[in-house]
C-alpha positions, 0 to 999 in steps of 0.5 A, a space after each residue: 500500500 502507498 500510503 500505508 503509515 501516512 496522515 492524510 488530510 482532506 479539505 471539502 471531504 464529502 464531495 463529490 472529488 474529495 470524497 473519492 479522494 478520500 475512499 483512495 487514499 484510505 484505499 491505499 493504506 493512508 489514515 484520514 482525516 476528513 474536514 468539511 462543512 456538513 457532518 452528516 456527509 462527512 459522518 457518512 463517508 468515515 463510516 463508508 470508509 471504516 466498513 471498507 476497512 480503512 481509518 478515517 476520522 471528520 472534523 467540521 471546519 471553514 477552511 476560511 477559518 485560518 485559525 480552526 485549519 490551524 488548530 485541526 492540523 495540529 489536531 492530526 500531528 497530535 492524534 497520529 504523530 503527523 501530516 504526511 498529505 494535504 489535498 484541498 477539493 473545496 469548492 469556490 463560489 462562481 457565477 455561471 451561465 453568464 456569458 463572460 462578455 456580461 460578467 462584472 469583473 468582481 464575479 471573475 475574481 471571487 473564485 480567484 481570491 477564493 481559491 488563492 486564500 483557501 490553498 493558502 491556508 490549507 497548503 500553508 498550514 500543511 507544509 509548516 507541519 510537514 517541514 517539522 
């Protein structure tokens, strides 16, 4: 197994893409700890992945919260020893069906500074773990 003995955190765990992200890396031996805003998908998901024998833990977290990303990371180094993986699958609010010719400029860049912020704060808080 891959990642068998590694940590992995995933971001917008019950997803569509993170929770098949999420089935993976447990698949491939890693523990998981799964974040996400709504606990009855995430809830879901740890028991999905328990009944197939994989490890797997939720946490209901923002990841706009730079200070709840913080003290989950710390969380996971504490309960299992490290982070090892980092994988963002949260969503970015965008307008859609709107051709681009009559978008505001505003609703082009919110997905934009969404996304920027969120892999900082996810990726950001990882790697300081991780380089420890």
């Amino acid at each position: 197994m891959q990642l068998a003995g590694k940590n992995a955190v995933v971001y917008g765990a019950a997803g569509s893409m993170g929770s098949a992200v999420s089935r993976a890396f447990a698949g491939a031996g890693a523990r998981v700890f799964l974040a996400g805003r709504t606990a009855a998908t995430l809830d879901a998901l740890v028991d999905e992945i328990r009944a197939a024998g994989g490890a797997a833990e939720a946490a209901v977290l923002d990841v706009d919260d730079l200070g709840a990303v913080h003290d989950h990371a710390a969380h996971v180094v504490a309960t299992a020893g490290s982070l090892d993986v980092s994988f963002n699958a949260v969503g970015m609010d965008a307008v859609q069906n709107v051709p681009f010719v009559d978008m505001d400029p505003d609703d082009v860049l919110v997905p934009v500074t969404q996304a920027v912020r969120r892999h900082t704060h996810t990726a950001g808080t990882a790697a300081r773990h991780m380089v420890a």
